[in-house]
C-alpha positions as CSV (number, residue, x, y, z in Angstrom):
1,X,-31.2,-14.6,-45.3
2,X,-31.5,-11.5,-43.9
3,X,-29.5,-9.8,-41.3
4,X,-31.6,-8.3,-38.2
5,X,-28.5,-7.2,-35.6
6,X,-25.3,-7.9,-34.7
7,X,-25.1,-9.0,-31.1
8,X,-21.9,-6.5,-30.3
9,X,-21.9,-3.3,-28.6
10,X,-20.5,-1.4,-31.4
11,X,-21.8,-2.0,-35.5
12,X,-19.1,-4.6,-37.7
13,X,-17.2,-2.7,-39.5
14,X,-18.0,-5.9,-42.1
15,X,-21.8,-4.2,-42.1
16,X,-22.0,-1.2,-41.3
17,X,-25.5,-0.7,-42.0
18,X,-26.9,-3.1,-39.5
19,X,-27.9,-2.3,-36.2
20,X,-26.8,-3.3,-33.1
21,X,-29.6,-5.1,-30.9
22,X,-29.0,-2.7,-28.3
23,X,-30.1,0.1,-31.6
24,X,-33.1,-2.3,-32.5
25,X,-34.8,-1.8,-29.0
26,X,-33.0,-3.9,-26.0
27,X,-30.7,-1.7,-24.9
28,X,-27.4,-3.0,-22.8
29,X,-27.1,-6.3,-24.8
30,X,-24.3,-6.9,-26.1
31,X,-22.7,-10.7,-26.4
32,X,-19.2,-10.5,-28.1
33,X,-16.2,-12.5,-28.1
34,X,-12.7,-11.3,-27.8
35,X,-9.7,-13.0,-28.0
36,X,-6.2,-12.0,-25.1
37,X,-2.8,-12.9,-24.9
38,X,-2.1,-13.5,-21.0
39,X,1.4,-13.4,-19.0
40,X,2.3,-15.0,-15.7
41,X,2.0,-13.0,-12.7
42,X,5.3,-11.2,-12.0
43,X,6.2,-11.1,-16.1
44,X,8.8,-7.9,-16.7
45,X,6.1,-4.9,-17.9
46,X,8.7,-4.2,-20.4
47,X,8.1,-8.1,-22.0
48,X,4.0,-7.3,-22.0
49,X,4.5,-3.7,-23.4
50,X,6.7,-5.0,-26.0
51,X,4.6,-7.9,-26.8
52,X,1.4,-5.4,-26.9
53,X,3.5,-3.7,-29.4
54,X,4.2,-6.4,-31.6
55,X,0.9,-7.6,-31.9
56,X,-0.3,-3.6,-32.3
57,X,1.8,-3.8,-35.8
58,X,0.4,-6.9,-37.1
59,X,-3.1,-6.4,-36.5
60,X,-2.4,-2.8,-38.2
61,X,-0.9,-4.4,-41.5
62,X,-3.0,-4.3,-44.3
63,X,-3.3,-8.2,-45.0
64,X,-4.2,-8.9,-41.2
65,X,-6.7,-6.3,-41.1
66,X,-8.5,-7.7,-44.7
67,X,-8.3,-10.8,-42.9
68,X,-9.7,-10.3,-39.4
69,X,-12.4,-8.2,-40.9
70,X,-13.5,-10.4,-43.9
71,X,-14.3,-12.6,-41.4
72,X,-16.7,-10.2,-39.5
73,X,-14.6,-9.3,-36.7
74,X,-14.0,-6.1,-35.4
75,X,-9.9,-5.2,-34.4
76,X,-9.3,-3.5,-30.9
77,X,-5.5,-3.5,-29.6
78,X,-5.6,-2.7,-25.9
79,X,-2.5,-1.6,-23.8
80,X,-1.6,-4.7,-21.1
81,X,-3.4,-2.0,-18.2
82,X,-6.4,-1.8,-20.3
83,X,-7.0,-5.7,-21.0
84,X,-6.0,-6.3,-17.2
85,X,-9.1,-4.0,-16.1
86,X,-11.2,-5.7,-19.1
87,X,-10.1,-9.3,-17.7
88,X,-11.2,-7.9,-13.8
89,X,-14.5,-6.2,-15.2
């Protein structure tokens, strides 16, 4: 099997040396799934910020990032501001 593109705006870290499909001539596609933690409307900003936190220091261990990216997946941690505009976009 051979590996054309990865469907992802940015190369996996997993293979670097494969382009994305945007790179091999469609430019703007880009399918990619993402996983989010969500709160309730009205949650304390101190609970999401320190919950953003928490999950910033496990996806930065060593073991969780061999992990995540052994399986082809790239790690992004987003502040709770940033993921809300992502959710809106």
């Amino acid at each position: 099997m051979k590996v054309l593109a990865v469907s992802t705006a940015a190369r996996a870290s997993a293979m670097p040396d494969v382009p994305t499909v945007a790179e091999s001539g469609l430019p703007g596609f880009q399918v990619s799934a993402w996983q989010n933690i969500s709160m309730p409307p009205g949650s304390p900003p101190e609970a999401a910020a320190r919950i953003g936190r928490e999950i910033g220091k496990l996806m930065n261990e060593p073991e969780m990032r061999k992990r995540v990216t052994d399986m082809g997946a790239n790690i992004a941690v987003n502040t709770p501001e940033a993921e809300t505009r992502r959710v809106k976009d």
